[in-house]
LOZA-616546 format. One record per residue: residue in three letters; x, z, y of N, C-alpha, C, CB in turn. Coordinates in Angstrom, 3 decimals. Glycine has a CB too. Layout:
N
<type ALA n.c1 X n.c3 Z n.c2 Y ca.c1 X ca.c3 Z ca.c2 Y c.c1 X c.c3 Z c.c2 Y cb.c1 X cb.c3 Z cb.c2 Y>
...
***
This chain:
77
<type UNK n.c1 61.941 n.c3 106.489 n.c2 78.168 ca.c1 63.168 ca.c3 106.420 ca.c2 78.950 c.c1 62.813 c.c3 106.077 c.c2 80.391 cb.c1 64.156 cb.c3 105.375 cb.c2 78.355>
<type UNK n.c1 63.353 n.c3 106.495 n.c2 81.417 ca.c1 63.311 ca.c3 106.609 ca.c2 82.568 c.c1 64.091 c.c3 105.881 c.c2 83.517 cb.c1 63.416 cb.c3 107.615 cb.c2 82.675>
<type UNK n.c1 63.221 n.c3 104.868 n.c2 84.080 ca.c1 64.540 ca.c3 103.988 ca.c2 84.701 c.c1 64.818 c.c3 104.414 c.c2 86.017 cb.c1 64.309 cb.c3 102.348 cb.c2 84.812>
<type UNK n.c1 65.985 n.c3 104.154 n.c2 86.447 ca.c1 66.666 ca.c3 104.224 ca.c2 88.005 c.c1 66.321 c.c3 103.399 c.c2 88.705 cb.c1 68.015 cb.c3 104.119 cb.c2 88.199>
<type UNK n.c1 66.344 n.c3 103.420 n.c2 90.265 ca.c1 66.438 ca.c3 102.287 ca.c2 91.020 c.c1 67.941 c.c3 102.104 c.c2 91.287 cb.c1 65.583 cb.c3 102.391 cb.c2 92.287>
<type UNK n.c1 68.030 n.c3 101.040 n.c2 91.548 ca.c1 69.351 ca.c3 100.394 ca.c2 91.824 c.c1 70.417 c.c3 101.461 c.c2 93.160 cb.c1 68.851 cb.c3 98.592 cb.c2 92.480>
<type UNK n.c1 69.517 n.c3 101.666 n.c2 93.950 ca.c1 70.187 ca.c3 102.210 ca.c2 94.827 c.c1 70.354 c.c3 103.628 c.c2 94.195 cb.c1 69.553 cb.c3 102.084 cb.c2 96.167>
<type UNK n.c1 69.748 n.c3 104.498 n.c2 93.694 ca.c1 69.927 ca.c3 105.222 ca.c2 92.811 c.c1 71.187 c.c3 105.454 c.c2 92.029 cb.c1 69.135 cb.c3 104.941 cb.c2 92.225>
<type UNK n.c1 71.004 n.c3 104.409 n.c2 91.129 ca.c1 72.368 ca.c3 104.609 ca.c2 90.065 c.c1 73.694 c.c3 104.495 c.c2 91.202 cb.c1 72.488 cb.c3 103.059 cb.c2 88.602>
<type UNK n.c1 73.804 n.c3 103.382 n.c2 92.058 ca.c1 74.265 ca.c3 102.928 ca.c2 93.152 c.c1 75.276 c.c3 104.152 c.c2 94.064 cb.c1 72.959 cb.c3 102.408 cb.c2 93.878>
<type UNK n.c1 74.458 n.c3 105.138 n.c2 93.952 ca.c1 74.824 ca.c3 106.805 ca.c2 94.932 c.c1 75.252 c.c3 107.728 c.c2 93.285 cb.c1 72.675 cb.c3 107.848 cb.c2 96.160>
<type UNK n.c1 75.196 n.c3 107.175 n.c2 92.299 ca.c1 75.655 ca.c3 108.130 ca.c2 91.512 c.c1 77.634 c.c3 108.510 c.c2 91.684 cb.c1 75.117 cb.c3 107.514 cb.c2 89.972>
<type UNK n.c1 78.350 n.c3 107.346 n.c2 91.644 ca.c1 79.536 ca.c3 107.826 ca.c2 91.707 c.c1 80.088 c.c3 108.338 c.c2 93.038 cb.c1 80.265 cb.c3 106.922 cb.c2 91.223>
<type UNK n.c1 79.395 n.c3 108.014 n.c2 94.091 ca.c1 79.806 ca.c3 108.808 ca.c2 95.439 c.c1 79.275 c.c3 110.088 c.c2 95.347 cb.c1 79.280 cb.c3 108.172 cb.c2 96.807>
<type UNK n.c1 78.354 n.c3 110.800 n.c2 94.261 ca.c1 78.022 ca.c3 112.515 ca.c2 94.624 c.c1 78.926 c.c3 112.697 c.c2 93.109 cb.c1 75.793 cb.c3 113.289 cb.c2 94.712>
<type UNK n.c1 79.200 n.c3 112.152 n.c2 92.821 ca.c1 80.420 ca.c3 112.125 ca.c2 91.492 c.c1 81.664 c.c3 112.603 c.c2 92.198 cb.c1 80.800 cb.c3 110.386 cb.c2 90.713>
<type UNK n.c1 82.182 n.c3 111.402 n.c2 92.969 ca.c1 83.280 ca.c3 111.738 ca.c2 93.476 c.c1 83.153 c.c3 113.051 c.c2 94.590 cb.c1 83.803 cb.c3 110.468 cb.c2 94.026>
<type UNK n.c1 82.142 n.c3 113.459 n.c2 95.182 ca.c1 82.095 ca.c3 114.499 ca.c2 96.314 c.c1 82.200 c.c3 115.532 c.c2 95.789 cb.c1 81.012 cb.c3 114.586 cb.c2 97.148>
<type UNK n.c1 81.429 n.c3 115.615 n.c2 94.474 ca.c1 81.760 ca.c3 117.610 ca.c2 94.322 c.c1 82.813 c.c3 117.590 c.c2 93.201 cb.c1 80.074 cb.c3 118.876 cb.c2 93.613>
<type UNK n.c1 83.460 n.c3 116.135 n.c2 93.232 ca.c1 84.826 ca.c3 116.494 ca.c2 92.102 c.c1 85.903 c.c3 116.887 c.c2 93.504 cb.c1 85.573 cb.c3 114.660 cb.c2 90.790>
<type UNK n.c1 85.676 n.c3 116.196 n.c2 94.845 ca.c1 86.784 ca.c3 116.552 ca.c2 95.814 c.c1 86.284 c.c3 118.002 c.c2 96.536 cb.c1 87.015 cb.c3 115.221 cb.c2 97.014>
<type UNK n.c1 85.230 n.c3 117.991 n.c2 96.115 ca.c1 84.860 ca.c3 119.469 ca.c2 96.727 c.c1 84.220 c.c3 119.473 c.c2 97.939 cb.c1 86.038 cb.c3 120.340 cb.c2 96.969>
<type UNK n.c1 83.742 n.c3 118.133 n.c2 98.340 ca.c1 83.083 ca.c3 117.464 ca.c2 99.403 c.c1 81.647 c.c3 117.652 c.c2 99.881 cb.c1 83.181 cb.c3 116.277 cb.c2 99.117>
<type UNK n.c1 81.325 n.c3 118.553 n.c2 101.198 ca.c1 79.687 ca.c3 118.888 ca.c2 101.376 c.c1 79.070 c.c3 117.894 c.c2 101.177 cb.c1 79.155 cb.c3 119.361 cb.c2 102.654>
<type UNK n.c1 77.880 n.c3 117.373 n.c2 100.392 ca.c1 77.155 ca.c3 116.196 ca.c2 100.392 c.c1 76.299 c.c3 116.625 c.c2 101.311 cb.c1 76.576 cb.c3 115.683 cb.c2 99.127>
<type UNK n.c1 75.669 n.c3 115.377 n.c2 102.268 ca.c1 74.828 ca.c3 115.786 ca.c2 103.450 c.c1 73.542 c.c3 114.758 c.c2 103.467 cb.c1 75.757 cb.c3 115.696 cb.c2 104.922>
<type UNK n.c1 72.340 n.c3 114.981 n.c2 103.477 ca.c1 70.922 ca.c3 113.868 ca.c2 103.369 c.c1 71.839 c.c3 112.388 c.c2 104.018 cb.c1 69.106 cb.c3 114.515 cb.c2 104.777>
<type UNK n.c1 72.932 n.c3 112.179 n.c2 104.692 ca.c1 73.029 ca.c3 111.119 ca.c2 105.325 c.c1 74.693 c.c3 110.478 c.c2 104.622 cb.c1 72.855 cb.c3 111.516 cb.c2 107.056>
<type UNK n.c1 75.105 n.c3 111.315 n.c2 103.917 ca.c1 76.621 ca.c3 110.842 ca.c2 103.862 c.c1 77.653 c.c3 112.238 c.c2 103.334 cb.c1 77.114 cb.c3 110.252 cb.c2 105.634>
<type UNK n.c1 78.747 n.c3 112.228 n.c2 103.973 ca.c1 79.334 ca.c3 112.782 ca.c2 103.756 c.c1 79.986 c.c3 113.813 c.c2 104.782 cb.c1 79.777 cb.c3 112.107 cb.c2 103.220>
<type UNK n.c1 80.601 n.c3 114.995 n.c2 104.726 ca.c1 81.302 ca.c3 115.699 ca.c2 106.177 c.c1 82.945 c.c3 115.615 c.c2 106.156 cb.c1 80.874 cb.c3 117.542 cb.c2 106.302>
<type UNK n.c1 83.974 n.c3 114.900 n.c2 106.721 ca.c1 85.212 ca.c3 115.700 ca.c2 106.388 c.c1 85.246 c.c3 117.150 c.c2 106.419 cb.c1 86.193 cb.c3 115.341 cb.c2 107.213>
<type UNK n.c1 86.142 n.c3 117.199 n.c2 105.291 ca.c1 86.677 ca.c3 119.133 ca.c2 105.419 c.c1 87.724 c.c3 119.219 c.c2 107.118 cb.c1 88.324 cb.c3 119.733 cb.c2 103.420>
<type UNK n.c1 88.231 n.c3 120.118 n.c2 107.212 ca.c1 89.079 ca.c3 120.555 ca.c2 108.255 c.c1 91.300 c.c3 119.531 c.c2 107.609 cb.c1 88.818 cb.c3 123.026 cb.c2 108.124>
<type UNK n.c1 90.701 n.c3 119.755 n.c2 106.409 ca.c1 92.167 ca.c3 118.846 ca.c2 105.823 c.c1 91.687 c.c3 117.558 c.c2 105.781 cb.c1 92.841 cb.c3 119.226 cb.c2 104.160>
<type UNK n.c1 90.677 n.c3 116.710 n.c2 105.371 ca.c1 90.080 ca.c3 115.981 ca.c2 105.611 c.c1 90.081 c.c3 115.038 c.c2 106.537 cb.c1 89.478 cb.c3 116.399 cb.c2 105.574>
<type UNK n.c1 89.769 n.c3 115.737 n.c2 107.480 ca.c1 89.936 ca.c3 115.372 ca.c2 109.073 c.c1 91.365 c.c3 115.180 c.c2 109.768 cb.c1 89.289 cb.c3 116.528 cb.c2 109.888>
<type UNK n.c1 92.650 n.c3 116.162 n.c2 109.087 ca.c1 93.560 ca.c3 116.311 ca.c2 110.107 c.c1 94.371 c.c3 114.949 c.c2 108.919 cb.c1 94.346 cb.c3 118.245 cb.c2 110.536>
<type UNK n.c1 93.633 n.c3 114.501 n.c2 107.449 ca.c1 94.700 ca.c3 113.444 ca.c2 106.928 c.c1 93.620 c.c3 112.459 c.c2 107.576 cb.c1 95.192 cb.c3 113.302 cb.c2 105.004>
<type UNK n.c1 92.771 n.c3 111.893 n.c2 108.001 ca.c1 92.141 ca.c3 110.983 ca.c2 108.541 c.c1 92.557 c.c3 110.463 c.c2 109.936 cb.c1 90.982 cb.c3 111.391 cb.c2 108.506>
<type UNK n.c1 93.304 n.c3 111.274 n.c2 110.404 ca.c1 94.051 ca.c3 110.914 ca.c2 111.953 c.c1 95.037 c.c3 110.990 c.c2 111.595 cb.c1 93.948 cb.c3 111.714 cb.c2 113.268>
<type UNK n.c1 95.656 n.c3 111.090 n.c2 110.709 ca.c1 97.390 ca.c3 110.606 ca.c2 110.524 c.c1 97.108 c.c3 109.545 c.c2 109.915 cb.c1 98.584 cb.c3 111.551 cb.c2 109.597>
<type UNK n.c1 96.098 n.c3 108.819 n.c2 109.341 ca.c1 95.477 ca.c3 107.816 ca.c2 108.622 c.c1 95.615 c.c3 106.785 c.c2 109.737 cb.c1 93.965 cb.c3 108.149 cb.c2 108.064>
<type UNK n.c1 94.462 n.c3 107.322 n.c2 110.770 ca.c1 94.571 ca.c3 106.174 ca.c2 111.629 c.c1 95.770 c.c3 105.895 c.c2 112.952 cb.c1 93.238 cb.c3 106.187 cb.c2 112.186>
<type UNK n.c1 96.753 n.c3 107.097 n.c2 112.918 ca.c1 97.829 ca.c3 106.656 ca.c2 113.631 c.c1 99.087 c.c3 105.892 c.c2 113.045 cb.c1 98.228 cb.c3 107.707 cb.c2 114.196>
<type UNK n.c1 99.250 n.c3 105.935 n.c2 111.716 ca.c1 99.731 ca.c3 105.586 ca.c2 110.836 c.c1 98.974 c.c3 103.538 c.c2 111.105 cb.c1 99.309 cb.c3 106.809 cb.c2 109.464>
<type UNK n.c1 97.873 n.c3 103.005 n.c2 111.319 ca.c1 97.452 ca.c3 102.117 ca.c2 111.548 c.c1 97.801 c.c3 101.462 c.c2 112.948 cb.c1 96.388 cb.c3 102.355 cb.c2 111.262>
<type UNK n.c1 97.858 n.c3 102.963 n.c2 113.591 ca.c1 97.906 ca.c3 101.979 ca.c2 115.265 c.c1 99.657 c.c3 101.651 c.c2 115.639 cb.c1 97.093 cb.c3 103.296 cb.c2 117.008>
<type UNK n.c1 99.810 n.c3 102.540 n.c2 114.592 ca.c1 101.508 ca.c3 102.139 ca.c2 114.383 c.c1 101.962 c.c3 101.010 c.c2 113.886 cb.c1 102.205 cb.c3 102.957 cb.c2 113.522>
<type UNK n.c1 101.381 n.c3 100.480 n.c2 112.621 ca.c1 101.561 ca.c3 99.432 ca.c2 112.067 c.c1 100.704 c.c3 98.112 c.c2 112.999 cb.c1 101.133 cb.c3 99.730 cb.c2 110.585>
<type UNK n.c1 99.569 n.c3 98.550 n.c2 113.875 ca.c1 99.205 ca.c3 97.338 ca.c2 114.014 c.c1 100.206 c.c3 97.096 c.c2 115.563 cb.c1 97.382 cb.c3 97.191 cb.c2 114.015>
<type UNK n.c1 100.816 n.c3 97.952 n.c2 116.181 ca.c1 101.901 ca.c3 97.922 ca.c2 117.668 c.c1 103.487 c.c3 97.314 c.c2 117.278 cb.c1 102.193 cb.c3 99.854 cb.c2 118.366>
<type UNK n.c1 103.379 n.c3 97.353 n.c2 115.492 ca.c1 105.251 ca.c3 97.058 ca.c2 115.355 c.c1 104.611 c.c3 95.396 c.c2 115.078 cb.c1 106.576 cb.c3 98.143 cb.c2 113.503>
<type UNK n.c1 103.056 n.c3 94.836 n.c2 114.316 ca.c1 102.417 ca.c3 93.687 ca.c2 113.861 c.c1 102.941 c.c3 93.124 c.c2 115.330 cb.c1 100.637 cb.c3 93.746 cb.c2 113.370>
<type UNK n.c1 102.310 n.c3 93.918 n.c2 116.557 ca.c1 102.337 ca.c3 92.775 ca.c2 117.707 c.c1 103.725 c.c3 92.979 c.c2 118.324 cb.c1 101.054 cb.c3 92.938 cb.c2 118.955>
<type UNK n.c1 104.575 n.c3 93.800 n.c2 117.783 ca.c1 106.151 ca.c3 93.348 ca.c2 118.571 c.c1 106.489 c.c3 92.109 c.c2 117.862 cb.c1 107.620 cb.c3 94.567 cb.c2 118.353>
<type UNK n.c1 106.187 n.c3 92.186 n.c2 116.306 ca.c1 106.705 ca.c3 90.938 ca.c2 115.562 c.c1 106.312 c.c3 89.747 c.c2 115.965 cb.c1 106.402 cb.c3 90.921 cb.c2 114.278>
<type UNK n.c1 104.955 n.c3 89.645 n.c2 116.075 ca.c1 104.481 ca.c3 88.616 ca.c2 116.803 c.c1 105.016 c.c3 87.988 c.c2 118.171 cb.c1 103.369 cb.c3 88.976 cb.c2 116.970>
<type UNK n.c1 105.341 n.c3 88.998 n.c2 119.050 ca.c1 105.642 ca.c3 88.452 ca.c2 119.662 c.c1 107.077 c.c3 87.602 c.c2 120.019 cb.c1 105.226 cb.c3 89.051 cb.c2 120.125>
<type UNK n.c1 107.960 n.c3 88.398 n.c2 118.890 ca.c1 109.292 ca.c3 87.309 ca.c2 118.526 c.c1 108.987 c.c3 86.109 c.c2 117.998 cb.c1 110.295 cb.c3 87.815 cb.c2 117.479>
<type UNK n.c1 108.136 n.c3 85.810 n.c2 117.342 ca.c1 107.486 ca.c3 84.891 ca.c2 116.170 c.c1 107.247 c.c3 84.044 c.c2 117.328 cb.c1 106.048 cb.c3 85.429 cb.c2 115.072>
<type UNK n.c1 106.357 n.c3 83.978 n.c2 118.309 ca.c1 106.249 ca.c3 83.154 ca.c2 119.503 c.c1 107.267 c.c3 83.273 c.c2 120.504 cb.c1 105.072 cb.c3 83.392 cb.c2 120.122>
<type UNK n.c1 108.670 n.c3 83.479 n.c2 120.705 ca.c1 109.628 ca.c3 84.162 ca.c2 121.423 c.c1 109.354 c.c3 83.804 c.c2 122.874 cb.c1 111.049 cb.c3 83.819 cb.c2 120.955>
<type UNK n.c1 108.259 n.c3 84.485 n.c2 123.233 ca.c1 107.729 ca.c3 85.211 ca.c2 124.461 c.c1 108.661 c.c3 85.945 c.c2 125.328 cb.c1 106.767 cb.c3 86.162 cb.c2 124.070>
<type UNK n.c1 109.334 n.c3 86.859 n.c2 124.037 ca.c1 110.182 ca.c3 87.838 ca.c2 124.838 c.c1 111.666 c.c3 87.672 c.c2 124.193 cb.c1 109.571 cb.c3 89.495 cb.c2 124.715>
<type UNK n.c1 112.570 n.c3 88.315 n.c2 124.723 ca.c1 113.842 ca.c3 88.358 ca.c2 123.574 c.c1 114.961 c.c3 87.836 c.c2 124.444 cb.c1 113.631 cb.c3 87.270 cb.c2 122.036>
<type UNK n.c1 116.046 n.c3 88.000 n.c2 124.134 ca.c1 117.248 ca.c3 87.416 ca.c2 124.389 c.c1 118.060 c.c3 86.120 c.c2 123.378 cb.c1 118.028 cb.c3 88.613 cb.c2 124.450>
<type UNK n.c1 118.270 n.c3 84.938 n.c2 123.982 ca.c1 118.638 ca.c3 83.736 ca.c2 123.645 c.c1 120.550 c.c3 83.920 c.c2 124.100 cb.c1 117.531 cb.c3 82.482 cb.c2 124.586>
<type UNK n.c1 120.935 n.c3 83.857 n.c2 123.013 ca.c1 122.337 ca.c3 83.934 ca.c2 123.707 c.c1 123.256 c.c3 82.791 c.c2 122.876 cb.c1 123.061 cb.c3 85.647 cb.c2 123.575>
<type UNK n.c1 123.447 n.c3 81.905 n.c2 124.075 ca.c1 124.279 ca.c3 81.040 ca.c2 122.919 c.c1 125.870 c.c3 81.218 c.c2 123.779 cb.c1 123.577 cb.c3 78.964 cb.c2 122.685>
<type UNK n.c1 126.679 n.c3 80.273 n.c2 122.405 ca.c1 127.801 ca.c3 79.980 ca.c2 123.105 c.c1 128.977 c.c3 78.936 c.c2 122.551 cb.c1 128.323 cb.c3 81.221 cb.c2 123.320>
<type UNK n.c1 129.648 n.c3 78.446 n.c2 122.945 ca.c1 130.212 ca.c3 77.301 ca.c2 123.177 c.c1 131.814 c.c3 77.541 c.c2 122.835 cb.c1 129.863 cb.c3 76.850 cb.c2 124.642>
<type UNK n.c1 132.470 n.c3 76.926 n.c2 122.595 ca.c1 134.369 ca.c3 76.308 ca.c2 122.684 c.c1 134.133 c.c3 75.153 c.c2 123.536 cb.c1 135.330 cb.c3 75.627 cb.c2 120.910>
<type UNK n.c1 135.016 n.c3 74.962 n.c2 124.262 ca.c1 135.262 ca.c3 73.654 ca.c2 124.720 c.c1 136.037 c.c3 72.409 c.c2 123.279 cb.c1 136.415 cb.c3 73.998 cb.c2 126.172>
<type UNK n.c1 137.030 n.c3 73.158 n.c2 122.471 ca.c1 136.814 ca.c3 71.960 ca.c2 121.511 c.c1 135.960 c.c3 71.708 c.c2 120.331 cb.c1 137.836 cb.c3 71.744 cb.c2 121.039>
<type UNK n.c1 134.805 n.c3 72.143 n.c2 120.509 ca.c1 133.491 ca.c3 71.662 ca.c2 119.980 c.c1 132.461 c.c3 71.286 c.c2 120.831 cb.c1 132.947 cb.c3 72.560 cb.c2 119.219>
<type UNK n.c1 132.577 n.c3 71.425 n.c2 121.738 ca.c1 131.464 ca.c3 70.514 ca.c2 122.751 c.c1 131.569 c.c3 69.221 c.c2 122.759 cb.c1 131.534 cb.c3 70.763 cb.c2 124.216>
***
């Protein structure tokens, strides 16, 4: 019986998963396809979206910004 090295067995489910997605395997990694690529940038705008609404919230959370509006009766003052 024939043993593996660790890094070996290690790369087995990533060329598993590549030619089950239909994915060029390359000596270094992997290539996006052309669909690949165009869901990988809706991926990461989808992030820069979520991390721009993170810092509006934030910045209510520290109310930096915002409108304070109070108001009064004279027979409760």
């Amino acid at each position: 019986m024939r043993h593996r090295s660790s890094a070996t067995s290690r790369g087995a489910p990533t060329r598993a998963a590549c030619s089950e997605a239909g994915q060029p395997r390359l000596p270094r990694g992997v290539r996006l396809t052309d669909a690949g690529a165009a869901l990988a940038e809706r991926g990461r705008a989808i992030r820069r979206r979520l991390r721009a609404a993170q810092a509006d919230l934030d910045v209510f959370a520290r109310l930096d910004r915002g409108t304070l509006r109070l108001g009064s009766f004279p027979t409760t003052s």
